[in-house]
C-alpha positions in Angstrom: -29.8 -29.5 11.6 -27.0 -29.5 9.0 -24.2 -31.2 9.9 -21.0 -29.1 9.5 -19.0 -32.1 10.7 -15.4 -32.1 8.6 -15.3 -34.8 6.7 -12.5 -37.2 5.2 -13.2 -39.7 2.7 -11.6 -42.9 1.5 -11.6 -44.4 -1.9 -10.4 -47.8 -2.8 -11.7 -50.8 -5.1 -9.8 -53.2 -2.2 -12.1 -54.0 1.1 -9.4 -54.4 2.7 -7.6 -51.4 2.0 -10.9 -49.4 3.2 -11.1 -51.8 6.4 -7.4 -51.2 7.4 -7.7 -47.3 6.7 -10.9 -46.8 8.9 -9.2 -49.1 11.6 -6.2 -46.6 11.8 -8.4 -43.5 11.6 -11.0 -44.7 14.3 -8.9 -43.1 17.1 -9.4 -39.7 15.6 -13.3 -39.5 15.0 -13.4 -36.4 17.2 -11.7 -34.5 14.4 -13.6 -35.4 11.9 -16.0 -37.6 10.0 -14.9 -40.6 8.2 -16.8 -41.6 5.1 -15.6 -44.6 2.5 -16.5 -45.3 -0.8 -15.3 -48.5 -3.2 -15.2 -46.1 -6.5 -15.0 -43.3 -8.0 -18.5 -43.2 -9.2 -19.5 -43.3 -5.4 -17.2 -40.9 -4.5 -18.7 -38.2 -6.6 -22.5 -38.9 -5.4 -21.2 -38.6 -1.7 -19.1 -35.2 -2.5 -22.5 -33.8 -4.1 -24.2 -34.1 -0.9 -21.6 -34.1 2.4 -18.5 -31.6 3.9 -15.9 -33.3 2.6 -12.7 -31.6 3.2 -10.4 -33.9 2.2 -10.0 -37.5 -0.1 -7.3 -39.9 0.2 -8.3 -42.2 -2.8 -6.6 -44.9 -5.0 -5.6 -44.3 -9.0 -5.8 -48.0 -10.0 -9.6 -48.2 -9.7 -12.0 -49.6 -12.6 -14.2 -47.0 -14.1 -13.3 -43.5 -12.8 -9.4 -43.9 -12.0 -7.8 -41.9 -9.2 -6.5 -39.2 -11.8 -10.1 -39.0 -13.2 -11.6 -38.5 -9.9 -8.9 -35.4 -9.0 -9.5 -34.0 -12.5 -13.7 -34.0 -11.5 -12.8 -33.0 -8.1 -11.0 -29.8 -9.0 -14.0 -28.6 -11.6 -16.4 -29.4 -9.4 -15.5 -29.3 -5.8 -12.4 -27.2 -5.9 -12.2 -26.5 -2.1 -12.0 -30.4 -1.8 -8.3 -31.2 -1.3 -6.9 -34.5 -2.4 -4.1 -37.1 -1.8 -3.5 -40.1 -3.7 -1.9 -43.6 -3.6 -1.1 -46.6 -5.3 0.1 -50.1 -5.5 1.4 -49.8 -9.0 3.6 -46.8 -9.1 5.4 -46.4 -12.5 7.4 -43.4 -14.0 4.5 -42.3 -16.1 2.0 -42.1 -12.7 4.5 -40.1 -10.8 4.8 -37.8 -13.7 1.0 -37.6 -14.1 0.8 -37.2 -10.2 3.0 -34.4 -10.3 1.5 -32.4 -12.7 -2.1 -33.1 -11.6 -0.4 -31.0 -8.1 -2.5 -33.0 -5.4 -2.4 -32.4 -1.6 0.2 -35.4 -1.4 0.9 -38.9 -2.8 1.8 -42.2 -1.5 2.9 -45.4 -2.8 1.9 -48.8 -1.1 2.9 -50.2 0.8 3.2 -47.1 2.9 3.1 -46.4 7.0 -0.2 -45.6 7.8 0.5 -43.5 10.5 2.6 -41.0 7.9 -1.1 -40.8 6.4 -2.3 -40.3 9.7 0.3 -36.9 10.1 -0.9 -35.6 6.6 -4.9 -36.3 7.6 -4.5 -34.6 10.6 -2.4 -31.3 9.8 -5.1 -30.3 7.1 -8.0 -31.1 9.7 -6.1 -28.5 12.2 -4.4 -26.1 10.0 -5.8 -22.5 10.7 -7.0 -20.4 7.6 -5.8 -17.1 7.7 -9.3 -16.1 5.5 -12.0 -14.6 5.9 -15.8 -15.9 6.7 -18.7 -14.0 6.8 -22.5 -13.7 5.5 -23.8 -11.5 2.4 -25.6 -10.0 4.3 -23.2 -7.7 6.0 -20.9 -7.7 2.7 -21.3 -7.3 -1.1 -19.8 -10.1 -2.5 -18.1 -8.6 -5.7 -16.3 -6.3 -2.8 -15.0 -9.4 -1.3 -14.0 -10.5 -5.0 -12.6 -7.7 -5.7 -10.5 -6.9 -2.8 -8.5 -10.9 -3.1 -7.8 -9.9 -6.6 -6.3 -6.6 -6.0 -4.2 -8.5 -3.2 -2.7 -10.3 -6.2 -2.9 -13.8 -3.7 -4.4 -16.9 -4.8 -7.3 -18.4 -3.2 -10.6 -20.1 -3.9 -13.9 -18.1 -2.3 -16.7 -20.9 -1.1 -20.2 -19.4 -1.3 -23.3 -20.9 0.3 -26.9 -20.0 -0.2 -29.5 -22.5 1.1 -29.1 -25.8 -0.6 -26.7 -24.1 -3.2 -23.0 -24.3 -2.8 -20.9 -22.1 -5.1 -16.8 -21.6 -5.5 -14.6 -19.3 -7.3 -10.9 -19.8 -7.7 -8.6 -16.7 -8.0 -4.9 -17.4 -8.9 -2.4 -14.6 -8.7 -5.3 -11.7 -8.6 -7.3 -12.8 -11.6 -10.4 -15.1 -11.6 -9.6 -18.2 -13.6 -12.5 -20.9 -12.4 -15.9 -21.0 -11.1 -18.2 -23.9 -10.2 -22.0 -23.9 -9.2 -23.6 -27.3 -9.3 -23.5 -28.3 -12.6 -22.1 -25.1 -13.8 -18.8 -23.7 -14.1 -16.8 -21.0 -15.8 -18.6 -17.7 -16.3 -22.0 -18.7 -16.3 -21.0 -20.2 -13.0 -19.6 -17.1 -11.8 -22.5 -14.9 -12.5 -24.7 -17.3 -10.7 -22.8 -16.7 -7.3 -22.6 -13.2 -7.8 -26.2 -12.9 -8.4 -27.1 -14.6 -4.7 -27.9 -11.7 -2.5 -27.6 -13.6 1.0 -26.3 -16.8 2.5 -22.8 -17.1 3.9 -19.2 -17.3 2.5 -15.2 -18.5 3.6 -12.3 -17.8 1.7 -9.9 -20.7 1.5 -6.1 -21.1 1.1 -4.7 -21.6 -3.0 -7.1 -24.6 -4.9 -5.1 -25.9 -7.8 -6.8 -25.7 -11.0 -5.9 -28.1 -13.8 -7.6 -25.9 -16.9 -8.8 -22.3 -16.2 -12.8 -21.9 -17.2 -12.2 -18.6 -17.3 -9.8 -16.4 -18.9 -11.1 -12.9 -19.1 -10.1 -10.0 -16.2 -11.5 -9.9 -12.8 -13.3 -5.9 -14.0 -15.0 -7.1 -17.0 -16.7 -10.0 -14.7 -17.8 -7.5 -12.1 -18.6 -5.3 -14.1 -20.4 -7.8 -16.7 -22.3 -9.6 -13.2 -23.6 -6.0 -12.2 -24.7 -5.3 -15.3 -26.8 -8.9 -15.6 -28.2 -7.8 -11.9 -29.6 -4.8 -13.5 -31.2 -7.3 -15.8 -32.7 -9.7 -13.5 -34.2 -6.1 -11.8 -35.2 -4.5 -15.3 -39.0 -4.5 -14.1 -37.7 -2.1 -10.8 -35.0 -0.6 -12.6 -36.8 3.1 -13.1 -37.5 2.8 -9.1 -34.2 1.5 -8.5 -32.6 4.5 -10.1 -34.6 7.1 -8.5 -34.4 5.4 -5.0 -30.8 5.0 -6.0 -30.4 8.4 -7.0 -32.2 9.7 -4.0 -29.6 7.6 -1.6 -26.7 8.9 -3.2 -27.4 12.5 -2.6 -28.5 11.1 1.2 -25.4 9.7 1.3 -23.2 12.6 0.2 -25.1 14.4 2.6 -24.6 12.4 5.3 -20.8 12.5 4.4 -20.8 15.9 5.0 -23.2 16.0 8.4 -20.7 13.2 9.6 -18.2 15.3 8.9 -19.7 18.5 10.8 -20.3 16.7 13.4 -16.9 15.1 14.1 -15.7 17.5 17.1 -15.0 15.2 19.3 -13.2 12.5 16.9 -12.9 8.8 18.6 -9.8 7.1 18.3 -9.2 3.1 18.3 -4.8 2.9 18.2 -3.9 -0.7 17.2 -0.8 -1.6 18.2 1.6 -4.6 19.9 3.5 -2.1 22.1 1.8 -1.0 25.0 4.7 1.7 25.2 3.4 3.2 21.6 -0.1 2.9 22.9 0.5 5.1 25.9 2.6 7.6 23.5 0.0 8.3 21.1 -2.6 8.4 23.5 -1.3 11.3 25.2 -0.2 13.1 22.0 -4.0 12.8 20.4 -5.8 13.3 23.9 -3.3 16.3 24.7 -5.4 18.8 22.1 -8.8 18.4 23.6 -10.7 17.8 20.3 -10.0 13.9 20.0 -10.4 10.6 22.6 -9.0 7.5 22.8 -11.9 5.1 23.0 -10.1 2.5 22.7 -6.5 0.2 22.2 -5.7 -2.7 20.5 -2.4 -5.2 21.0 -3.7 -7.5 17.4 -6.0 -7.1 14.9 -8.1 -10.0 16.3 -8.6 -7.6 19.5 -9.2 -4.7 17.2 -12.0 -6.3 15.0 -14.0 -7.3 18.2 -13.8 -4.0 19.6 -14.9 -1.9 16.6 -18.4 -2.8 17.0 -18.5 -1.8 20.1 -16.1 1.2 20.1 -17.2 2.9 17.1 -14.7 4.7 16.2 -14.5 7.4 13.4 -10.5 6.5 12.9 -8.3 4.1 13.5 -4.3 4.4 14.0 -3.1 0.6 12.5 0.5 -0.8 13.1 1.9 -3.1 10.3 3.6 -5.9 12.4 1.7 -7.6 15.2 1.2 -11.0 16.6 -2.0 -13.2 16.1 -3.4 -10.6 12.8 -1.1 -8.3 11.3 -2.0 -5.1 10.1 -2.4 -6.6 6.4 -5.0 -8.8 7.3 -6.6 -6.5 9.6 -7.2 -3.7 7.1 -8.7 -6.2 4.5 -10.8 -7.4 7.6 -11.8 -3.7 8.3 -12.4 -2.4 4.4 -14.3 -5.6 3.6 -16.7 -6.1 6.8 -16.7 -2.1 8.5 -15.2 0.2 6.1 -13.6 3.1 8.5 -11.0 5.4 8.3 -7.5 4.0 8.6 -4.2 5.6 9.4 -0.9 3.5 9.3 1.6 4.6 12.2 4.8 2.5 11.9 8.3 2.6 11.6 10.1 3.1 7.6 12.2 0.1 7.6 13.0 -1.0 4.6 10.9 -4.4 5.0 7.7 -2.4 6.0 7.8 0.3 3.0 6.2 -2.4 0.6 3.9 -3.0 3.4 3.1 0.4 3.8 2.3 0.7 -0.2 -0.3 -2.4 0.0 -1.7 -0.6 2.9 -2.4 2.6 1.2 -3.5 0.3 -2.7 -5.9 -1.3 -0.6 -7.4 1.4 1.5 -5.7 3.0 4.0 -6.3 6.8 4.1 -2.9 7.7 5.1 0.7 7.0 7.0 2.7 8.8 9.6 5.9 7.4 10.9 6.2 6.6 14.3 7.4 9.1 16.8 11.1 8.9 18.1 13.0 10.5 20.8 15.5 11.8 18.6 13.0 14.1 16.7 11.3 17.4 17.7 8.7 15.8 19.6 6.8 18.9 19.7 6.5 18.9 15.5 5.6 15.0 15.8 2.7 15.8 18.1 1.2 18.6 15.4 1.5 16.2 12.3 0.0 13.4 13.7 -3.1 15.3 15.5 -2.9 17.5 11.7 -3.7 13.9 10.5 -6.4 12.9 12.1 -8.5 15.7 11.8 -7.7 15.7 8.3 -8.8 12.1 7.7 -11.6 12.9 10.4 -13.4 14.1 7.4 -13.1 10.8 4.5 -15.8 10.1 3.2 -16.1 6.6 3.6 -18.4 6.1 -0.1 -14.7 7.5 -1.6 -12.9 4.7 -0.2 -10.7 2.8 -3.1 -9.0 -0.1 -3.5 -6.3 0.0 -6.4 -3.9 -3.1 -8.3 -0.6 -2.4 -7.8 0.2 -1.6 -11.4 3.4 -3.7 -13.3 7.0 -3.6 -13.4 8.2 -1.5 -16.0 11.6 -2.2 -17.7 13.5 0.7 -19.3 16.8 1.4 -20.3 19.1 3.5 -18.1 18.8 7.5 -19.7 22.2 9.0 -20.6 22.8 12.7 -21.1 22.1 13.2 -24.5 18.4 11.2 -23.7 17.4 14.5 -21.4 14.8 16.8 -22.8 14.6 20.7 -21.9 11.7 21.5 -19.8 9.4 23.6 -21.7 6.2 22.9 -19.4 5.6 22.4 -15.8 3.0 20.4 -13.9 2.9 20.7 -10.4 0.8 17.6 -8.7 0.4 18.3 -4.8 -1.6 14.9 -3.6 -2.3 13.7 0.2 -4.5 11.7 2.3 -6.6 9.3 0.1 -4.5 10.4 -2.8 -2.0 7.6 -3.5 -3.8 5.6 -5.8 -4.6 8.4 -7.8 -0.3 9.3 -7.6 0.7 6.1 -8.9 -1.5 5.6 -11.5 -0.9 9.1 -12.9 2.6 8.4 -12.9 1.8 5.0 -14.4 0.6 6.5 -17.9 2.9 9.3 -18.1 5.5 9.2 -21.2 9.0 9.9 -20.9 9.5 11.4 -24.9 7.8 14.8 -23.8 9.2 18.0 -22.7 7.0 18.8 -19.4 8.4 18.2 -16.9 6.5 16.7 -13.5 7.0 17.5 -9.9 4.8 15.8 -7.6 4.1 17.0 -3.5 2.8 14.4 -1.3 2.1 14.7 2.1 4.5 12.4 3.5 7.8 12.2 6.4 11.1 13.1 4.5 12.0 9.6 5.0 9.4 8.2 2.9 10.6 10.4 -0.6 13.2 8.1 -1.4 11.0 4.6 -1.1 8.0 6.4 -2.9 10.0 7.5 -5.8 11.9 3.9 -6.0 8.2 2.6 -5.9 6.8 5.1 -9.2 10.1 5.0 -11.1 9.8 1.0 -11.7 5.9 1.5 -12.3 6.4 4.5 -15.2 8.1 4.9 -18.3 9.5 7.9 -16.9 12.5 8.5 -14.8 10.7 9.0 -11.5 13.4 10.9 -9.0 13.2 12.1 -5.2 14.1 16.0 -4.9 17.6 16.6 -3.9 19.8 19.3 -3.1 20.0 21.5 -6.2 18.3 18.6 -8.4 18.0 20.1 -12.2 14.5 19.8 -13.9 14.4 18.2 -17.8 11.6 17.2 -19.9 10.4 13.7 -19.6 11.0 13.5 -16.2 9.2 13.5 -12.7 10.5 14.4 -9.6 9.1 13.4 -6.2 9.1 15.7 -3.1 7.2 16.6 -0.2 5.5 19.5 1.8 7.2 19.0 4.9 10.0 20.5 3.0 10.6 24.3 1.9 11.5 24.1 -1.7 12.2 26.4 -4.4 12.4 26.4 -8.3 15.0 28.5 -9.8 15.8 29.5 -13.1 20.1 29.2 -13.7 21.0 30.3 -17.1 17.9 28.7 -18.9 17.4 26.3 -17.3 16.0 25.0 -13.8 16.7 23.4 -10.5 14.9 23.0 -7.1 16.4 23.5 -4.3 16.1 22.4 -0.9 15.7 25.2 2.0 14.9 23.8 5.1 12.2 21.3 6.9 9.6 21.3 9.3 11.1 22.8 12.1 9.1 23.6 15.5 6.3 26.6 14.9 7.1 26.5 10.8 3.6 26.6 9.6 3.3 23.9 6.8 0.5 25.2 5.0 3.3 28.1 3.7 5.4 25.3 1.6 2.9 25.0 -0.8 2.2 28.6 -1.5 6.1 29.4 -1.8 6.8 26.8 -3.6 4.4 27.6 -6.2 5.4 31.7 -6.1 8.9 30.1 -6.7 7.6 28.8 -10.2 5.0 31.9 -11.1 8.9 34.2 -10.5 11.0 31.9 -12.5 9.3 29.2 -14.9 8.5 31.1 -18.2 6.2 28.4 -20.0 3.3 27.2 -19.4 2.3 25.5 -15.9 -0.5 23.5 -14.5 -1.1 22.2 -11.3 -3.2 18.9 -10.6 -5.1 18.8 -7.1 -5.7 15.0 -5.8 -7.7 13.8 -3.1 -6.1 15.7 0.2 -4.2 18.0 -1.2 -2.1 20.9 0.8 -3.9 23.9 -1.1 -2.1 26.1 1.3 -3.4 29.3 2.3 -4.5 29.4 -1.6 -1.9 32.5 -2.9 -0.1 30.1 -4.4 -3.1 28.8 -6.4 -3.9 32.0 -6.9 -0.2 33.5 -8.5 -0.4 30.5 -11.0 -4.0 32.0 -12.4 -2.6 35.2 -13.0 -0.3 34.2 -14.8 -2.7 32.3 -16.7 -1.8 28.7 -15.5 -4.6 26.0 -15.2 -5.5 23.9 -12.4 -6.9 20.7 -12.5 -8.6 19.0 -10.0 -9.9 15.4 -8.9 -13.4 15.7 -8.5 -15.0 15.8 -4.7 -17.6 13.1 -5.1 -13.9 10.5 -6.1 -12.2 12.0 -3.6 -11.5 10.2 -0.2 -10.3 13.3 1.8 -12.2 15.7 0.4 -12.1 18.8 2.6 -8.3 20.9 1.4 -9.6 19.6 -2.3 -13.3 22.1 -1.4 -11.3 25.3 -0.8 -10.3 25.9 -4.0 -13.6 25.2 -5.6 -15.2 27.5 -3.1 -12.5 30.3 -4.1 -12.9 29.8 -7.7 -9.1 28.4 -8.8 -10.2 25.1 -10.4 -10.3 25.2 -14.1 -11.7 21.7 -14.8 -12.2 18.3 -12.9 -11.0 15.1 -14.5 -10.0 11.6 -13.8 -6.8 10.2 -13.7 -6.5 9.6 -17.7 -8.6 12.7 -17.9 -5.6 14.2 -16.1 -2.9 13.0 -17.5 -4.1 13.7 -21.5 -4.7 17.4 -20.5 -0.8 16.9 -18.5 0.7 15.6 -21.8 -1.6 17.1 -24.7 -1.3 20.8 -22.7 -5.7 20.9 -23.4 -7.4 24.0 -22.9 
């Protein structure tokens, strides 16, 4: 049986050294293992072959030094941390010490039950990671999903007698080591391994990247070398994978049918809020409560059981927030996930990552103050909306850069001379921000983005876009004047209005929500408002959960021959408002998000 025993071992030239450590460390052998070796050399032949987790070794040591055996310990055995000592400390040591960024170092003569502390908290410090097998997760999803998290962690892979790791610093992969083998050619090797089991594991320093090209290219690259290794099957493969594809989409939409009765898990520390949304979604008869959760941990136990087709996800919680639950859920059970929490101004980043990494959509949480009545219809409006994502359109995005820009003045401002009207929802954020992430600012259309989103959100959202575009990204105000160049952020909850004052153009602000206003009529007069008073030309770009309304809207922009664009269905993760106006006939052409945004900026027939 393989002995899965944590393991620390000591390295010294000096007998006694090693004889006085393992005397001091005897009292905690139900921790862990204690292994000693009298050099470096030995050191290395007992890390090839035992779970070491930790080395305290000496740097004064003939043959391989202490330094030498870090730098050989970090290439090869990077989830191996290290602490080191010496009798002989100079400035020079300290400075190599320093940079070589160990676990800890100590200087002799030192108290060995300070040692003792340091041994002890890495033997009993909790990994907030993940651990799992290949078999119930693709690998390259895992991969994928700690880079677009921008952390920095090292992945341990295990598959029979092989052991592989990769290192990820700060979202992109920078070392790999299998066996002998590291850099790429390591990298590929793990990725090629189609079972065993894996663990993530907190930051591993690493003294010279191996690898230097972007996380994409090396999925993308290790796929394609999979498709070599299968060349012989690879006609099969395609048909069979062909064949799946369609079953798949299929079964999206059966799944989809079939949800009249949609089961609810709601996630959440309050038992207060539990109670609250379960009578709001119970109260309409077509969705149950199958289940609540106070912590993620809870949450990712019941889901096998439970089964539900949605969950509602809080962001704070004890034990495992609602961050490390939803990577837990998109990685191991990908299901529909809807983030219900308060806008404070510390959970609005949150609520971004949320939504990058997979979340289908948010809702605020109810209040008292608020029209309870119009809080009820949004949130049961929700969930059956996301009742239908298609789980095979589930994304992940990289929360793109910072831009820098220089503040616009008056005489910057262009006249708008084209509209484009982008109306986005449930499943469609990615697609939002990067659209707004390759937009210029030297052009004259102008951009005004809907998104299905509380009132209270506008103003984060549009702080959000506006440092990720080179254009001025602003929320919709009261009388808010529209120029070239810009974009302006809004949302259907909302009646708005674009008016035409002496050449030029404002929206304004009418009224929002209010109890028995029927949202789906926002859309449609918002985009009569344009047809009566925008004389150039106007396009309007459909992403993934669009508010189509009751499609006049769509329809007034066609005669007055405007184009409208839309994401396709098979990319989409909320399809259903998106199928609508294919079915009627309104969509013009289907296109990606650069697709979209060089028939936004080049006006393309």
């Amino acid at each position: 049986m393989e002995d899965n025993t944590q393991k620390v071992l000591i390295v010294d030239d000096d007998p006694a050294i090693l004889r006085l450590l393992s005397d001091a460390m005897a009292d905690d052998h139900e921790h862990y293992g204690l292994l000693t070796a009298s050099n470096g050399r030995e050191a290395l032949e007992i890390l090839s072959r035992e779970n070491v987790l930790l080395v305290v070794s000496d740097i004064k040591m003939p043959g391989i030094s202490g330094l030498h055996l870090l730098a050989e310990i970090r290439a090869h055995h990077p989830g191996v941390k290290v602490i080191l000592m010496t009798g002989q400390g100079t400035e020079d040591i300290r400075r190599e010490v320093q940079k070589s960024n160990c676990l800890g170092y100590l200087e002799k003569p030192f108290k060995t039950a300070h040692l003792l502390q340091m041994v002890r908290e890495q033997i009993t410090a909790k990994d907030d990671g993940f651990a799992g097998t290949l078999k119930n997760i693709q690998l390259s999803d895992l991969i994928q999903m700690c880079c677009l998290s921008a952390t920095s962690m090292a992945v341990s892979v295990v598959q029979g007698s092989q052991k592989g790791t990769i290192v990820i610093e700060d979202g992109e992969i920078v070392h790999a080591v299998c066996g002998d083998i590291t850099g790429e050619e390591a990298f590929y090797e793990i990725l090629l391994w189609e079972s065993g089991s894996f663990e993530t594991l907190s930051s591993v320093p690493v003294s010279e990247p191996t690898i230097k090209k972007s996380y994409q290219y090396l999925i993308l690259e290790a796929a394609h070398k999979a498709d070599m290794r299968d060349e012989a099957m690879l006609t099969e493969d395609e048909e069979t994978g062909t064949e799946n594809d369609m079953q798949k989409d299929s079964n999206d939409v059966v799944a989809v049918a079939k949800i009249h009765n949609i089961r609810v898990l709601i996630v959440d520390d309050s038992p207060m809020m539990c109670k609250i949304l379960t009578n709001i979604l119970t109260a309409e008869g077509d969705v149950t409560v199958v289940g609540t959760a106070q912590n993620g941990e809870e949450a990712l136990k019941k889901m096998d059981d439970l089964k539900p087709d949605i969950i509602t996800l809080d962001v704070n919680m004890p034990v495992m927030n609602g961050s490390t639950t939803l990577k837990h859920i998109m990685i191991k059970n990908p299901c529909p996930v809807i983030i219900i929490s308060s806008i404070g101004s510390r959970s609005q980043k949150n609520i971004f990552d949320f939504l990058r990494l997979g979340a289908v959509d948010f809702i605020n949480k109810p209040e008292k103050t608020e029209d309870m009545a119009v809080r009820h219809l949004k949130i049961v409006e929700k969930i059956r909306t996301v009742a239908g994502a298609r789980i095979s359109g589930f994304k992940r995005g990289k929360d793109p850069k910072v831009i820098t820009k220089p503040p616009n003045s008056s005489k910057d401002l262009l006249s708008c001379e084209q509209l484009v009207v982008i109306s986005s929802g449930a499943g469609g954020f990615n697609e939002l921000v990067n659209t707004f992430h390759l937009l210029r600012h030297d052009t004259q259309v102008g951009i005004f983005a809907l998104h299905d989103m509380p009132s209270e959100f506008v103003t984060p959202l549009s702080d959000y876009l506006n440092q990720r575009s080179t254009s001025t990204v602003l929320p919709v105000g009261k009388n808010a004047s529209l120029f070239g160049g810009q974009c302006y952020i809004g949302t259907n909850n909302a009646s708005l209005r674009l008016n035409a004052v002496q050449g030029d153009y404002n929206v304004s602000i009418e009224n929002t929500i209010g109890a028995g206003s029927q949202t789906n009529n926002h859309f449609d007069g918002f985009l009569h408002s344009v047809c009566d008073s925008f004389s150039g030309p106007v396009q309007v770009v459909l992403l993934s959960g669009a508010d189509v309304g009751d499609l006049e809207g769509l329809r007034g922009i066609k005669e007055k021959n405007g184009r409208i664009i839309a994401q396709p269905l098979h990319s989409c993760m909320v399809p259903g408002p998106l199928e609508k106006a294919f079915q009627a006939g309104l969509v013009d052409s289907e296109a990606g998000t650069k697709e979209i945004v060089e028939q936004i900026l080049g006006g393309k027939e």
